[in-house]
C-alpha positions as CSV (number, residue, x, y, z in Angstrom):
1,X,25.6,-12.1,-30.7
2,X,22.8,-10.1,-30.3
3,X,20.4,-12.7,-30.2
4,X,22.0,-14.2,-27.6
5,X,22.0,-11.2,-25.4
6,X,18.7,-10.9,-25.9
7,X,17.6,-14.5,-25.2
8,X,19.6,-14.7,-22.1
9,X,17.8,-11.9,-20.9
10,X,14.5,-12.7,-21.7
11,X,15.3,-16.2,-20.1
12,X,16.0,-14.3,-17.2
13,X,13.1,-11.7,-17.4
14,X,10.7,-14.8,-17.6
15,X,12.8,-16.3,-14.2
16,X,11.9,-12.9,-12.6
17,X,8.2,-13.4,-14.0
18,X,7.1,-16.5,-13.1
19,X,9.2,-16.2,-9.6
20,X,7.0,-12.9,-8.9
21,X,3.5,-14.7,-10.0
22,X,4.8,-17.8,-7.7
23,X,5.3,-16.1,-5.1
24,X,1.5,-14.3,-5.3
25,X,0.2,-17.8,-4.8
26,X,2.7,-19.4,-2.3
27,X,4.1,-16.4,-0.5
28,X,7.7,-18.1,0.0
29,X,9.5,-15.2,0.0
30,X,9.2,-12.3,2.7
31,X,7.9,-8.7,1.9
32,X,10.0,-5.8,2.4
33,X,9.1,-3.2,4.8
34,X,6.2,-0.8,3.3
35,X,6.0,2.8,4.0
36,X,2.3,3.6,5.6
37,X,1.1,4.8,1.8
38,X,1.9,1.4,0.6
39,X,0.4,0.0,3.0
40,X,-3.0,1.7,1.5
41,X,-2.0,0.9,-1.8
42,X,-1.5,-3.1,-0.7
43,X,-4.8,-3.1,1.0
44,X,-6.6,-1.5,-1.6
45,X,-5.1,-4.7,-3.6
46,X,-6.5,-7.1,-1.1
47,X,-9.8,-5.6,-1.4
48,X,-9.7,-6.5,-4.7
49,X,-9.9,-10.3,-4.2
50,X,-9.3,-11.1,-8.0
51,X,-6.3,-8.5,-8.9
52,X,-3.6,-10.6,-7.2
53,X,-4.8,-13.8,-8.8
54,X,-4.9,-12.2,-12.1
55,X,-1.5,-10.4,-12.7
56,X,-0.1,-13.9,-11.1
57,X,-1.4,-15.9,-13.6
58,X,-0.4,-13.1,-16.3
59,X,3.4,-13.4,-14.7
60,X,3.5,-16.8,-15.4
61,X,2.0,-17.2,-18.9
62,X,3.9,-14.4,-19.8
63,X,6.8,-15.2,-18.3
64,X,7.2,-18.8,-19.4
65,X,6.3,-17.6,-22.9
66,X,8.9,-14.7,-23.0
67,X,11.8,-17.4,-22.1
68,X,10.8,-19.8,-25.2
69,X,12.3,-17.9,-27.8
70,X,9.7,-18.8,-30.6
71,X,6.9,-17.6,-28.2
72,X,8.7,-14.2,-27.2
73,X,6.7,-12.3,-29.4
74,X,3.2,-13.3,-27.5
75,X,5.0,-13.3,-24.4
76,X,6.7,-9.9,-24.6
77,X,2.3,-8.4,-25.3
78,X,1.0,-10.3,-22.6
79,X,3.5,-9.7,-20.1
80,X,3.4,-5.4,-21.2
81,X,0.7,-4.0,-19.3
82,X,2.2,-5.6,-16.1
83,X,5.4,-4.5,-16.8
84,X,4.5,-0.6,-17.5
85,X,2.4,-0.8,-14.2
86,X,5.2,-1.9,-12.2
87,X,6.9,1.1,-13.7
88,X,4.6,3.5,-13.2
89,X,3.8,2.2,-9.8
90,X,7.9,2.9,-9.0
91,X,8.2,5.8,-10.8
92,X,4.6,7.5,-8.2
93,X,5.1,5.3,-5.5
94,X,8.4,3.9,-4.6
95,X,11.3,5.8,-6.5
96,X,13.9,3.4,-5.3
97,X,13.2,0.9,-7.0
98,X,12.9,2.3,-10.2
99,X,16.1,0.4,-11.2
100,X,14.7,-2.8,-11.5
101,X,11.5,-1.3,-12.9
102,X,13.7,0.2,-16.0
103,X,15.7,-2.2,-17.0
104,X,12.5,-4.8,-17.4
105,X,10.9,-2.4,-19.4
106,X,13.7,-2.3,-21.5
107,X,13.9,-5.7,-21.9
108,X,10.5,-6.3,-22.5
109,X,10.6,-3.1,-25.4
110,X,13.7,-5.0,-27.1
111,X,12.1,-8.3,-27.3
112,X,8.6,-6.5,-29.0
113,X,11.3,-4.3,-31.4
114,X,12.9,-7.6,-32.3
115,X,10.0,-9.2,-32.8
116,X,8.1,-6.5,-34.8
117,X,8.0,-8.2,-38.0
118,X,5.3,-10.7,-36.4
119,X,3.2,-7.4,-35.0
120,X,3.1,-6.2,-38.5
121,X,0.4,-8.3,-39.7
122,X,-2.1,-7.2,-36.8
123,X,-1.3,-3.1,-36.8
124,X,-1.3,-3.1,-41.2
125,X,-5.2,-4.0,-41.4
């Protein structure tokens, strides 16, 4: 039962992933009203003509790879540091929606627990 829970979730994580990194290259869905600080933050972004391009393509791998249950292990790494940056970024920046931002980190920590017999090999030498 547990792994079912799991894999529905991650199926829905990667939905969430690939969605976001999508939308960074197709812009089909609207952004929400930004406070003037996040405007700054965005433009620093923009600035920055790579960053978008790169945590887009790091959504999708990621994402698609977290939803196939025999790649979840590699998918639950790659898809980490983007995850923990859209929780730190909530948790500084926007406080509301640290929600969302909490329950993907969770997810994303369950999948690497579960999978943690595969990271043994790596860590042990």
């Amino acid at each position: 039962m547990k792994n079912k829970i799991l894999t529905v979730l991650c199926i829905l994580f990667g939905l969430m992933m690939v969605n976001s990194g999508l939308n960074k290259f197709l812009n089909y869905m609207p952004m929400p009203e930004m406070s003037e600080e996040m405007m700054q933050i965005m433009g620093g972004f923009m600035a920055i003509k790579w960053i978008f391009p790169l945590v887009a393509i790091v959504e999708i791998i990621g994402g698609v790879l977290i939803a196939i249950p025999k790649k979840r292990a590699l998918g639950a790494i790659i898809i980490l540091p983007v995850i923990i940056g859209i929780f730190i970024h909530h948790l500084v920046h926007d406080i509301a929606g640290i929600a969302i931002a909490l329950i993907l980190l969770a997810i994303n920590i369950w999948a690497i627990i579960d999978n943690w017999n595969k990271y043994k090999p790596i860590i042990e030498n």
